[in-house]
C-alpha positions in Angstrom: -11.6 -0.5 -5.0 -10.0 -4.4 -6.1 -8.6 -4.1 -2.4 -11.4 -2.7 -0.5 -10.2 0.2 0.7 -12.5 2.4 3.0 -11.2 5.9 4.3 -13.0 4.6 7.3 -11.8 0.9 9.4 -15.1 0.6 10.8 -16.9 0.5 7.7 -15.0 -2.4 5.8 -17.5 -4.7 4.2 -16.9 -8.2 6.7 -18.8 -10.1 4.4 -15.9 -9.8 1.5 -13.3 -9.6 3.8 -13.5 -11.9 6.6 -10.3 -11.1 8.4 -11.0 -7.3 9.2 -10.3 -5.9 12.0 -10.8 -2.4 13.1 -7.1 -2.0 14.7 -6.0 -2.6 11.5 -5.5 0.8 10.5 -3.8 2.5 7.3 -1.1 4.2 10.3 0.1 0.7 11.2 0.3 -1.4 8.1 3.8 -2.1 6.1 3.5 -0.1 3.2 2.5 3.7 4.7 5.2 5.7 4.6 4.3 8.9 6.4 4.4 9.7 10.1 2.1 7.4 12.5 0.6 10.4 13.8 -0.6 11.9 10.5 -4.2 11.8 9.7 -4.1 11.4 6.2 -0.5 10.2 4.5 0.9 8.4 1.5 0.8 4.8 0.8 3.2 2.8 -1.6 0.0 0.9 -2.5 -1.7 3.9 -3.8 0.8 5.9 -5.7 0.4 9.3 -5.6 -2.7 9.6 -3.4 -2.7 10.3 0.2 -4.9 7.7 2.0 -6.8 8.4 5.7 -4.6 6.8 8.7 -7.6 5.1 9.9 -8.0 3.4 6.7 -8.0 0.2 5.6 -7.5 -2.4 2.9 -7.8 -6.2 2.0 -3.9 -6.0 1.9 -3.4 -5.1 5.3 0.0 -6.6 6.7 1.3 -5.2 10.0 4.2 -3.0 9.7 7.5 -4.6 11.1 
């Protein structure tokens, strides 16, 4: 919750995080580490839980 994670992009709070935006999904960012495709898959950031590709987080970086 520190991060702002939402399960859904589109509902991201803009107010406490400024620099959303809605292509940046869980699928695409640096730490996911489970096919791009997937709908829900595991992030390094959230240990043990599987996170909704079309996520998103206040940590958001793109994936290289």
């Amino acid at each position: 919750m520190a991060l702002g994670y939402v399960a859904d992009s589109t509902r991201a709070d803009t107010k406490k995080s400024p620099k959303h935006d809605n292509a940046q999904l869980c699928n695409g960012w640096a730490l996911w580490q489970s096919k791009p495709t997937d709908p829900q898959g595991n992030c390094a950031l959230f240990s043990g839980k599987q996170v909704n590709a079309r996520g998103w987080n206040s940590a958001w970086a793109k994936k290289a």
